[in-house]
DRENVEXZA-95903 format. One record per residue (C-alpha): residue number from 1; residue in one letter; x, y, z. Coordinates in steps of 0.05 Angstrom, whole numbers, plus 5000, padded with zeros to 4 digits. Each point is the difference from the previous one (the first is absolute). Layout:
BEGIN
r k=NUM, r=A, xx=X, yy=Y, zz=Z
...
//
This chain:
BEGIN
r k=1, r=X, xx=7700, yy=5578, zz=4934
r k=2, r=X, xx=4955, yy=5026, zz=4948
r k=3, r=X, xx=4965, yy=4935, zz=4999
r k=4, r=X, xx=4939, yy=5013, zz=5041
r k=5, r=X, xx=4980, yy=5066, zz=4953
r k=6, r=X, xx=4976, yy=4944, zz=4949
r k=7, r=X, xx=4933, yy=4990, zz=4987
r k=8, r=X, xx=4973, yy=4932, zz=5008
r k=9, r=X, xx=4992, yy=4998, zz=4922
r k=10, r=X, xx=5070, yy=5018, zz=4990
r k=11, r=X, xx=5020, yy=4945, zz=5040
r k=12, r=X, xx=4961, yy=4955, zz=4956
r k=13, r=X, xx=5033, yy=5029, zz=4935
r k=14, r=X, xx=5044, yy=4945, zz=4965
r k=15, r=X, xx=5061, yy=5014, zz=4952
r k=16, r=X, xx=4989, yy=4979, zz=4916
r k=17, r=X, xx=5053, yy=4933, zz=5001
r k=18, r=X, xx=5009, yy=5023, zz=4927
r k=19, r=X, xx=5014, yy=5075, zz=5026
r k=20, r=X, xx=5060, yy=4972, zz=5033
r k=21, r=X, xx=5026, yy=4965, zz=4948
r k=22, r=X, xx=5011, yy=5069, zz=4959
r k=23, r=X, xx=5073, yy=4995, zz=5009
r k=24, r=X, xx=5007, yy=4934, zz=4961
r k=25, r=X, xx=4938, yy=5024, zz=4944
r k=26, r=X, xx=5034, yy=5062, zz=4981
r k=27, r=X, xx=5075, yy=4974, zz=4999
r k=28, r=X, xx=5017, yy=4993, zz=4922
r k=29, r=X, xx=5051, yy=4942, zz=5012
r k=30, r=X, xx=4945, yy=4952, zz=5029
r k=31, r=X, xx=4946, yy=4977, zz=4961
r k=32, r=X, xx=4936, yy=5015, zz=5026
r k=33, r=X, xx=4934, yy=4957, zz=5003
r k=34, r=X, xx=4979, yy=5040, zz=5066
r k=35, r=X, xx=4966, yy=5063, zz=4982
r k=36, r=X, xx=4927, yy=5009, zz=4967
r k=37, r=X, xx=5025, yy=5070, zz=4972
r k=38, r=X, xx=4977, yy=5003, zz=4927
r k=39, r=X, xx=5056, yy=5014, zz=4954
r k=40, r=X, xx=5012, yy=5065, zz=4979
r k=41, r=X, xx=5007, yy=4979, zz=4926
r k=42, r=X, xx=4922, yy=5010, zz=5001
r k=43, r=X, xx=4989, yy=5065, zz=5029
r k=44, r=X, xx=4978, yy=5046, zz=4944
r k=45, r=X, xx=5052, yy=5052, zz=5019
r k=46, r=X, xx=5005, yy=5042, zz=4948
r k=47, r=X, xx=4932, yy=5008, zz=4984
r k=48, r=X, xx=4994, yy=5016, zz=5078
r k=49, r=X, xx=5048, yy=5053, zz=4991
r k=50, r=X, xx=4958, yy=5037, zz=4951
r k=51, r=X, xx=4935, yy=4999, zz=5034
r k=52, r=X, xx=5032, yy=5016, zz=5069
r k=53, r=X, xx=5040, yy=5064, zz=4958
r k=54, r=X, xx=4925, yy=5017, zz=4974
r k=55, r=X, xx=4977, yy=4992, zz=5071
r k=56, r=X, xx=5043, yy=5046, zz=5033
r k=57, r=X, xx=5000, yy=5058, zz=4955
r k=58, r=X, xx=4928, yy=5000, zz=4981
r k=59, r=X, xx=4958, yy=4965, zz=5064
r k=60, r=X, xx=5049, yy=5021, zz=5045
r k=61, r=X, xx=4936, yy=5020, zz=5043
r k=62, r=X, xx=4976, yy=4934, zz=4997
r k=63, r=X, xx=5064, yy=4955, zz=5002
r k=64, r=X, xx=5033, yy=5041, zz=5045
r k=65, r=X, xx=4951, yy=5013, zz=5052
r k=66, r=X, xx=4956, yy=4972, zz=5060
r k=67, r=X, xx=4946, yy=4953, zz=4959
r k=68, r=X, xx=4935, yy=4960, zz=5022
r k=69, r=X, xx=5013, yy=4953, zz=5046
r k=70, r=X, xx=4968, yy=4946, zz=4959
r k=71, r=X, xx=5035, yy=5011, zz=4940
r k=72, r=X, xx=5003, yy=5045, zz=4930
r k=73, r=X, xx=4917, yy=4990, zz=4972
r k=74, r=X, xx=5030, yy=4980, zz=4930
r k=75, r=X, xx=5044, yy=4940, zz=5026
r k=76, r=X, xx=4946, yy=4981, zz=5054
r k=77, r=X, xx=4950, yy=4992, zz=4947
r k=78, r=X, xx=5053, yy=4963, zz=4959
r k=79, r=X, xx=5008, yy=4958, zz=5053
r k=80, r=X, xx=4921, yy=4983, zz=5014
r k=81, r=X, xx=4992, yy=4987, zz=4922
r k=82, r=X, xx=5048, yy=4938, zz=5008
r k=83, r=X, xx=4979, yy=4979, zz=5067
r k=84, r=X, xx=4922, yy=5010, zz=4971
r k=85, r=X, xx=4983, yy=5047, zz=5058
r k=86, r=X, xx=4977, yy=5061, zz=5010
r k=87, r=X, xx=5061, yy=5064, zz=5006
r k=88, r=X, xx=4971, yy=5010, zz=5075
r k=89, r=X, xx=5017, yy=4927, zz=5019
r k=90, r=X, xx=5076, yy=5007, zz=4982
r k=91, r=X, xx=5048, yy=5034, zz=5035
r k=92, r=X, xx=5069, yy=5008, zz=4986
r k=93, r=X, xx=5065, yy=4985, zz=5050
r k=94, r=X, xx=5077, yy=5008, zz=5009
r k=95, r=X, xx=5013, yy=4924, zz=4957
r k=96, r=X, xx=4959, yy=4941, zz=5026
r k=97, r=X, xx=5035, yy=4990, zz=5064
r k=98, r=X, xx=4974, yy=5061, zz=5017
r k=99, r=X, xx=4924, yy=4981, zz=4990
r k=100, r=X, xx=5010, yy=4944, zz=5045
r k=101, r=X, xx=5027, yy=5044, zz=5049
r k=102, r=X, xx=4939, yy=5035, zz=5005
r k=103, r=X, xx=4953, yy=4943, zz=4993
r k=104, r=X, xx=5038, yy=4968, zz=5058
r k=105, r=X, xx=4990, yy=5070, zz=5040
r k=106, r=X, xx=4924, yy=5007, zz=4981
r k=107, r=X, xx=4970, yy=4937, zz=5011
r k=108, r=X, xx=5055, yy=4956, zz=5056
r k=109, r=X, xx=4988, yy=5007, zz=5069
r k=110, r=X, xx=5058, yy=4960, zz=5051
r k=111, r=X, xx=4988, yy=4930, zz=4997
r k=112, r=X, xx=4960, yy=5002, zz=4936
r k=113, r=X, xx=5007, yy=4939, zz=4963
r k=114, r=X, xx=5024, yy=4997, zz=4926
r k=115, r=X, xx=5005, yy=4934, zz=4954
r k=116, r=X, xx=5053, yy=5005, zz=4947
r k=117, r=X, xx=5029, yy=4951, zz=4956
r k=118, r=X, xx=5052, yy=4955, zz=5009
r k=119, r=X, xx=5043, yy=5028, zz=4973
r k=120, r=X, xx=4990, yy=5069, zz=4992
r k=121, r=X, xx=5029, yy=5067, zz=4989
r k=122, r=X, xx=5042, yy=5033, zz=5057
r k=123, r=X, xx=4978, yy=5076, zz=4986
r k=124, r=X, xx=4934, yy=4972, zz=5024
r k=125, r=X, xx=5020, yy=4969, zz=5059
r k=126, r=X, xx=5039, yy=5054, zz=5020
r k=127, r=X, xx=4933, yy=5050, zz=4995
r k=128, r=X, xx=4963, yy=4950, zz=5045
r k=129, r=X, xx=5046, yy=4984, zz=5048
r k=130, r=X, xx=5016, yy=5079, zz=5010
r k=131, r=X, xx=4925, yy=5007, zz=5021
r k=132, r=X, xx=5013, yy=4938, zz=5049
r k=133, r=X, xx=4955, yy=4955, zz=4957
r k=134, r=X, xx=5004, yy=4921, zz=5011
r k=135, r=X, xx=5022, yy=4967, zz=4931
r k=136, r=X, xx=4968, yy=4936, zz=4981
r k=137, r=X, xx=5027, yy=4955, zz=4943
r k=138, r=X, xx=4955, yy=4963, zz=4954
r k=139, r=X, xx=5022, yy=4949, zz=4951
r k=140, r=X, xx=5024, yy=5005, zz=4932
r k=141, r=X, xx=4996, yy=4952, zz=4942
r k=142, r=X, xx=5019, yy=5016, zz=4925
r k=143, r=X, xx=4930, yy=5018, zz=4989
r k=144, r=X, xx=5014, yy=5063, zz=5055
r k=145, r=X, xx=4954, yy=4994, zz=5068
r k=146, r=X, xx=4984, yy=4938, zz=5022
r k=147, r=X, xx=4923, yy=5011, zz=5020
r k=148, r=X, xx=5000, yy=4934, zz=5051
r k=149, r=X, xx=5051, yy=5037, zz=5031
r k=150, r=X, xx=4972, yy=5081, zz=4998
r k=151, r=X, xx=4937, yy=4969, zz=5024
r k=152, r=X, xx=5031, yy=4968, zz=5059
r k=153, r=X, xx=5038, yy=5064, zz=5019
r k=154, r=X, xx=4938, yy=5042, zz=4995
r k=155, r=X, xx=4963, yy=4961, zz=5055
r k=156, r=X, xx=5056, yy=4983, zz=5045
r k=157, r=X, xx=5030, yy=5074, zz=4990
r k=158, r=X, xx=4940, yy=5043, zz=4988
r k=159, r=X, xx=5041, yy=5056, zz=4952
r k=160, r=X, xx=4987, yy=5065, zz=4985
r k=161, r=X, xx=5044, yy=5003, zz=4935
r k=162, r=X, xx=5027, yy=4948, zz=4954
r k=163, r=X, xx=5055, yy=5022, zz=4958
r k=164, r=X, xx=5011, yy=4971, zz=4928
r k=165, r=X, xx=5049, yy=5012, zz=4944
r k=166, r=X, xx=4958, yy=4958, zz=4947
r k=167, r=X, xx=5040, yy=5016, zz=4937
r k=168, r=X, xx=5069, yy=4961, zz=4995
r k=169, r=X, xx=5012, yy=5020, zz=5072
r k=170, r=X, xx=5057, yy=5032, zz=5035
r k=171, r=X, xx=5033, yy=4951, zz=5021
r k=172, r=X, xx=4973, yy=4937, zz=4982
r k=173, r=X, xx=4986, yy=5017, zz=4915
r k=174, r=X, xx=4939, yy=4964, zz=5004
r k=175, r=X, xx=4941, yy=5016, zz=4968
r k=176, r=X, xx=4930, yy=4989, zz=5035
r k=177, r=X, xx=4950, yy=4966, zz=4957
r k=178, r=X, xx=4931, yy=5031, zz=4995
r k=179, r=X, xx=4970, yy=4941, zz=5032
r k=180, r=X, xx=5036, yy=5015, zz=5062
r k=181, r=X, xx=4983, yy=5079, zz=4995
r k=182, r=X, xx=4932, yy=4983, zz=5006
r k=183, r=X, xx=4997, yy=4961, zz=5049
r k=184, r=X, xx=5041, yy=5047, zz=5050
r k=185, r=X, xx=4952, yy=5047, zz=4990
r k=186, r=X, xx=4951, yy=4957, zz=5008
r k=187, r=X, xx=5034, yy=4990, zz=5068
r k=188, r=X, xx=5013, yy=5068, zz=5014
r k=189, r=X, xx=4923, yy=5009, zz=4986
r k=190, r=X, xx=4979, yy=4946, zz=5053
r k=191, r=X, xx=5054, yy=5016, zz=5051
r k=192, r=X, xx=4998, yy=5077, zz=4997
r k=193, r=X, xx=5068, yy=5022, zz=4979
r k=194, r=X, xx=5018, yy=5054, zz=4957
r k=195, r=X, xx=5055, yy=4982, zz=4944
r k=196, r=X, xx=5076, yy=5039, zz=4981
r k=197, r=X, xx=5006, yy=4981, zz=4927
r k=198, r=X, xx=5069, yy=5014, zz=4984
r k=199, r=X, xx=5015, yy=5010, zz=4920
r k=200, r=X, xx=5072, yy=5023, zz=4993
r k=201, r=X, xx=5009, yy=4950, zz=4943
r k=202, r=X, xx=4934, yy=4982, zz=4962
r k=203, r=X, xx=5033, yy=5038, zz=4946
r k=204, r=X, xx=5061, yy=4960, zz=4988
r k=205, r=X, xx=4972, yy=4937, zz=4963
r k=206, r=X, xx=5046, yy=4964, zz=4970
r k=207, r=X, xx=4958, yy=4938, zz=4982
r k=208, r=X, xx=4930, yy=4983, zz=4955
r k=209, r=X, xx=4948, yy=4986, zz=5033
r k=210, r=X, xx=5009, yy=5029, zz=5066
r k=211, r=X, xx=4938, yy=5035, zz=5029
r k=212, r=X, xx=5016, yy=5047, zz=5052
r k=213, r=X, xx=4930, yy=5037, zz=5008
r k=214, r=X, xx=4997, yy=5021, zz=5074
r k=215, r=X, xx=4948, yy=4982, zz=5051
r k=216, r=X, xx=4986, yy=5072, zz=5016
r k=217, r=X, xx=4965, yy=4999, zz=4922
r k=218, r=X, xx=4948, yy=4951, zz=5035
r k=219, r=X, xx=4996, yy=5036, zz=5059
r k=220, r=X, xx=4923, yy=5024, zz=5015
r k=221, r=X, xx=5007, yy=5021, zz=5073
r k=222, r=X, xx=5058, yy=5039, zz=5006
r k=223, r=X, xx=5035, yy=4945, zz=5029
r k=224, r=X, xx=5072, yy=5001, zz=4957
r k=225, r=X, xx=5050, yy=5058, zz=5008
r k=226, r=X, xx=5036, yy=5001, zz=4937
r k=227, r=X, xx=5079, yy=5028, zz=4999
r k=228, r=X, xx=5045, yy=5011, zz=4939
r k=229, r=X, xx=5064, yy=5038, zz=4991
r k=230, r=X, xx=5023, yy=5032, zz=4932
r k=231, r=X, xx=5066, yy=4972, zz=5024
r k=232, r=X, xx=5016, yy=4945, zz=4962
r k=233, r=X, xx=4971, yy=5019, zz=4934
r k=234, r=X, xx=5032, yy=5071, zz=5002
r k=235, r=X, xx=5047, yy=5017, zz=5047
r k=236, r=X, xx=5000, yy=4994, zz=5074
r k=237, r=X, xx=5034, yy=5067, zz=5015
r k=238, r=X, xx=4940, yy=5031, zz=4980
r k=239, r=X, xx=4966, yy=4977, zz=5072
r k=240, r=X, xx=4923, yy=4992, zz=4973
r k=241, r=X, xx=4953, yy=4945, zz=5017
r k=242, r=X, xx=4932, yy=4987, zz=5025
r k=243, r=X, xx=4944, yy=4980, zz=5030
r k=244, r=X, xx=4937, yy=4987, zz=4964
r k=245, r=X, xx=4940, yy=4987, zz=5046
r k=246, r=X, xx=4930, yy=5015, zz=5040
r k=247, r=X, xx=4989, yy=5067, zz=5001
r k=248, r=X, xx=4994, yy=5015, zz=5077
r k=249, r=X, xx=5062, yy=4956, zz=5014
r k=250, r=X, xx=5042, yy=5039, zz=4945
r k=251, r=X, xx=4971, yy=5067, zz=5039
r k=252, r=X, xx=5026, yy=4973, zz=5061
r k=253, r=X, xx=5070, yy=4984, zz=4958
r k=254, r=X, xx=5004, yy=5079, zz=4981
r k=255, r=X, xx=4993, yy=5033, zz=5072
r k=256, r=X, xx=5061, yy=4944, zz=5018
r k=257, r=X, xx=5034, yy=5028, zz=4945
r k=258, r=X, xx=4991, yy=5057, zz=5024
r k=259, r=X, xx=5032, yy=4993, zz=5067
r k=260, r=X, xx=5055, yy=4958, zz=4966
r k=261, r=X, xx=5029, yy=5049, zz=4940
r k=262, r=X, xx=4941, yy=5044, zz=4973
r k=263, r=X, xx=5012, yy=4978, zz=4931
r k=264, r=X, xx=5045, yy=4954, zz=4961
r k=265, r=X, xx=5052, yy=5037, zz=4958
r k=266, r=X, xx=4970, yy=5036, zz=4944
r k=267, r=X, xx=5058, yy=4999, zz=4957
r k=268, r=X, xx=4997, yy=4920, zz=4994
r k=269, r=X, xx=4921, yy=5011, zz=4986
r k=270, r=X, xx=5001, yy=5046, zz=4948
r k=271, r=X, xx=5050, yy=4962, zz=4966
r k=272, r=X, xx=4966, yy=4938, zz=5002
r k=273, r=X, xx=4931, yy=5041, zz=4983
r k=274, r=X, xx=5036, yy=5029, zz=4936
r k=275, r=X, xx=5026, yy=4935, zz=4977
r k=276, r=X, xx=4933, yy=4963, zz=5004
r k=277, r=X, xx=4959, yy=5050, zz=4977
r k=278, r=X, xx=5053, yy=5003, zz=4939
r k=279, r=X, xx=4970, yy=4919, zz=4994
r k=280, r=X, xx=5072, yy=4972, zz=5001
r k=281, r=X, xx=4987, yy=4954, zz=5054
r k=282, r=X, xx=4978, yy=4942, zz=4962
r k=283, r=X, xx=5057, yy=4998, zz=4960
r k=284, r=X, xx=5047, yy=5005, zz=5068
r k=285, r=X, xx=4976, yy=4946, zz=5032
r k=286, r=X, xx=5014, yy=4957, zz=4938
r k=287, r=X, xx=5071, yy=5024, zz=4996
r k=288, r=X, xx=5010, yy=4975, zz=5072
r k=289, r=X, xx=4962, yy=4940, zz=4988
r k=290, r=X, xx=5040, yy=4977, zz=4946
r k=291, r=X, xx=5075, yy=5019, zz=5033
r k=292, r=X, xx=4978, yy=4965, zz=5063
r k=293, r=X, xx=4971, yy=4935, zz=4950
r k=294, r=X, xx=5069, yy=4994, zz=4975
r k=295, r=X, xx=5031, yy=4995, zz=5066
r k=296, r=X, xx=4955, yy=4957, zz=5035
r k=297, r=X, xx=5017, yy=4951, zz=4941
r k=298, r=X, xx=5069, yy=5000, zz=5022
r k=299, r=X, xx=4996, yy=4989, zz=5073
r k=300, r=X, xx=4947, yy=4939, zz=4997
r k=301, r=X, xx=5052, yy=4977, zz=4943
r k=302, r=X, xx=5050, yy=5001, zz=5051
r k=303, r=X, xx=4965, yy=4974, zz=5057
r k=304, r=X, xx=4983, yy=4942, zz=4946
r k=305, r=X, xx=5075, yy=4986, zz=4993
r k=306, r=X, xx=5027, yy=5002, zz=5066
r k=307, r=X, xx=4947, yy=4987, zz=5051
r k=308, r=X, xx=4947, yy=4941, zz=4954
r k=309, r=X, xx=4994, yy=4951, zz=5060
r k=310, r=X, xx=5025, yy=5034, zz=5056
r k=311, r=X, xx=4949, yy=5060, zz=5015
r k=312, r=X, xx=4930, yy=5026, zz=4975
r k=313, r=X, xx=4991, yy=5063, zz=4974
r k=314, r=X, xx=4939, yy=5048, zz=4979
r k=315, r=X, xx=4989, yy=5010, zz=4922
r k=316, r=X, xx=4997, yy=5080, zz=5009
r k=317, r=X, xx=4936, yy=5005, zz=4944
r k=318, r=X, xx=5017, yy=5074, zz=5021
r k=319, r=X, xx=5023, yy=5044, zz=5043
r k=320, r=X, xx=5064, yy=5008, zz=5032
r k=321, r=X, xx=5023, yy=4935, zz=5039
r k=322, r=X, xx=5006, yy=4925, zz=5006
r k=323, r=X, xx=5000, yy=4972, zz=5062
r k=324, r=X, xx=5038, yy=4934, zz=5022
r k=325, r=X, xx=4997, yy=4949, zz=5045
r k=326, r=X, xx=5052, yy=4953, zz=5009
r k=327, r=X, xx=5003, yy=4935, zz=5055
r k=328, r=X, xx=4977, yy=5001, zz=5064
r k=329, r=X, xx=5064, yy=5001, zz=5029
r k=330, r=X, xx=5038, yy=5059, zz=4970
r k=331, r=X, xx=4998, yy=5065, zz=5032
r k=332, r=X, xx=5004, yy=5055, zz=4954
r k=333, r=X, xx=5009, yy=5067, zz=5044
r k=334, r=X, xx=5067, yy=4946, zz=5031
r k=335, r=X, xx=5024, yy=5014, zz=4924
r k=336, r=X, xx=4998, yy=5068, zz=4984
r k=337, r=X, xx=5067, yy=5018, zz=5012
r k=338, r=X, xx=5038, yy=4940, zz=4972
r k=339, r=X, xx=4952, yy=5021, zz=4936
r k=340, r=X, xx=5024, yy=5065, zz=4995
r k=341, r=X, xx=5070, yy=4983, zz=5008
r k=342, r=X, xx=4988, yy=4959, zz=4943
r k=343, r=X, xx=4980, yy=5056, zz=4966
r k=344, r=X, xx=4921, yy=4999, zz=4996
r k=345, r=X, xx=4939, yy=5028, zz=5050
r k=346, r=X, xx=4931, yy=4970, zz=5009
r k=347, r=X, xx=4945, yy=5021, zz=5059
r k=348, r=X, xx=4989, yy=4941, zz=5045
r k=349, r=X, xx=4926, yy=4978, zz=5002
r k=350, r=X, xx=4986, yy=4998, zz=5070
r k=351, r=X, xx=4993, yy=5075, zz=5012
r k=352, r=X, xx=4935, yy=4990, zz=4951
r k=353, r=X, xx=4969, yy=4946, zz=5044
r k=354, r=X, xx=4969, yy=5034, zz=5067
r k=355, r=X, xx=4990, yy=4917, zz=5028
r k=356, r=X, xx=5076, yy=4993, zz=5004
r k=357, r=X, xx=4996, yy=4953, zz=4953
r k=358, r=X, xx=5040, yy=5005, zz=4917
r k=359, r=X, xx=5074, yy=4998, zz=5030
r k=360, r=X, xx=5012, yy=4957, zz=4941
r k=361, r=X, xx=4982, yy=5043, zz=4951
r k=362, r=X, xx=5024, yy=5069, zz=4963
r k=363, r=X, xx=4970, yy=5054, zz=4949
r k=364, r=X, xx=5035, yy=5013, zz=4939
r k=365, r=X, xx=4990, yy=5065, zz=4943
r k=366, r=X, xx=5026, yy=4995, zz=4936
r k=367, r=X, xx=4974, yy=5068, zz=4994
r k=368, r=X, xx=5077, yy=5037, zz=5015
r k=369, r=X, xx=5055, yy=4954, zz=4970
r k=370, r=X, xx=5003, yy=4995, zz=4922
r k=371, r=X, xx=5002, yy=4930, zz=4963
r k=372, r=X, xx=5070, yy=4982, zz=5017
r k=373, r=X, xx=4999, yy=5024, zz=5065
r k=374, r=X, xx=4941, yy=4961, zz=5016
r k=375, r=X, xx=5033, yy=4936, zz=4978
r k=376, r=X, xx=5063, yy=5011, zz=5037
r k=377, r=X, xx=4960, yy=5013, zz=5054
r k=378, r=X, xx=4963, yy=4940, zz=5009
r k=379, r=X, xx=5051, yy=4952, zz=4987
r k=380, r=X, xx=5043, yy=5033, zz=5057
r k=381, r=X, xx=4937, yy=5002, zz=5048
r k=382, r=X, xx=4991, yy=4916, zz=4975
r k=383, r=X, xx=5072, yy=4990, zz=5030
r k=384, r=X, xx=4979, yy=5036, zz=5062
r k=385, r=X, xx=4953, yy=4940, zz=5002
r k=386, r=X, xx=5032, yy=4944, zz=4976
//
């Protein structure tokens, strides 16, 4: 009945596939490949705890109260110095999902046109179908964006946005050579598109030799909206991302913000603000790099033993994931549920694909399950597939 009170962009708003497989993520008898949570064995609690003590009985004025919409000046800057902009061309947002949120509500009109990778990640999606965008897939290769393809898109399409997850993307793992990065803004140059460069995991490199400078560090025209996330270095329960950018797009960003929550918690900022300032951020992210190394080890060690000849799978240089694709015929959203009666969750891949195509293939994380876990895991998801 209450139906017809929707909006036309609520109607167009689609559920996170790995969202409703919470049930199976969270249950601690099933082994769990599905979610792309970081594990909490790398938050810095404790030292959280003391700063957010400090924070409430001496800033209580600041971390307590209303704050600028575009975030605490200290972190902003912060924030600029490793994005190599300027503190007025940052702004800071509720976690990364919400900067494309507000990207999607700034710049999409209905029927807009936006290219995005094939796969790619489902938060996005969801921000650009909720503003009744139409998603167009371009191909992938191990070498990220295939530019044959992008190019193709961009003059049978004619999009607005491309969106990109270059570093060891979410889902795929892949990392997107530099070759490729400059020739999609190269493209983006000749077909006039702006670019989303997603970063939630250029920090977790687990691999020599893997360069993971962005494209928005060649940008010249204001053409690349950068996006990061302290998530997955620190904690994600401390909601603070960004968006680094052109000045009189990031203004446009803040009176958005505005309308959406008037500022970001200013707890979570002035925890993060302390901690950086404090310079123990460096030695963080090599904490995380080197518990998630370890793991990573174990799963493609796995995969090694009990799939070597049956399915291909993503090397995961860094961040979070490896993605696999098995044969043609297998169907592997047909298997969850005979998986996790066998005691073991994975996402299925074709939620990630917005052509309808990867039914035969799944994400997995090592980035929950400890070592034995992990190898239990995989040889109870090979039986799934024998």
């Amino acid at each position: 009945m209450l139906e017809k009170f929707l909006s036309k962009d609520a109607r167009n708003s689609r559920p996170s596939a790995i969202r409703a497989l919470a049930k199976w993520i969270d249950d601690p008898t099933v082994i769990s490949f599905a979610g792309g949570s970081p594990n909490p064995e790398t938050f810095p609690a404790e030292r959280f705890a003391e700063i957010a003590a400090r924070a409430l009985r001496e800033r209580r004025n600041v971390s307590l109260q209303y704050g600028p919409t575009r975030g605490l000046p200290r972190l902003c800057a912060f924030v600029a110095a490793r994005c190599n902009v300027k503190p007025e061309e940052v702004i800071l947002t509720t976690g990364s999902q919400q900067a494309l949120d507000l990207i999607a509500h700034t710049l999409l009109d209905p029927g807009d046109v936006v290219a995005v990778e094939l796969p790619t990640y489902i938060g996005g999606t969801s921000a650009f179908y909720a503003r009744s965008a139409l998603l167009a897939g371009v191909q992938q290769d191990d070498e990220g964006i295939v530019p044959e393809s992008l190019a193709e898109v961009a003059r049978a399409k004619k999009p607005k946005l491309l969106y990109v997850v270059p570093n060891f993307q979410n889902p795929s793992g892949r990392l997107m050579s530099q070759r490729r990065r400059d020739r999609v803004l190269e493209l983006a140059r000749e077909h006039d598109f702006l670019i989303i460069e997603d970063d939630p995991y250029g920090e977790l490199v687990y691999v020599s030799g893997a360069d993971t400078t962005s494209i928005q560090s060649r940008d010249r025209d204001g053409r690349v909206l950068y996006l990061g996330t302290f998530s997955k270095i620190l904690a994600p329960g401390v909601r603070c991302g960004w968006i680094a950018g052109a000045r009189e797009l990031i203004d446009r960003f803040e009176i958005a913000k505005q309308a959406a929550d008037l500022c970001s918690g200013m707890l979570d900022q002035s925890i993060i603000d302390e901690y950086c300032a404090a310079g123990e951020l460096p030695a963080q992210i090599e904490r995380v790099r080197s518990f998630y190394r370890e793991r990573r080890a174990v799963m493609l060690e796995s995969l090694e033993k009990h799939f070597a000849g049956r399915a291909e799978w993503t090397s995961a240089d860094g961040g979070l994931f490896t993605f696999m694709k098995l044969s043609d015929d297998i169907d592997t959203a047909a298997r969850v549920e005979r998986s996790v009666k066998n005691g073991v969750a994975y996402v299925p891949g074709a939620p990630f694909f917005v052509d309808g195509s990867g039914r035969n293939t799944m994400r997995l994380t090592f980035a929950k399950e400890p070592d034995a876990r992990i190898r239990d895991g995989i040889s109870r998801l090979a039986a799934v597939f024998a």
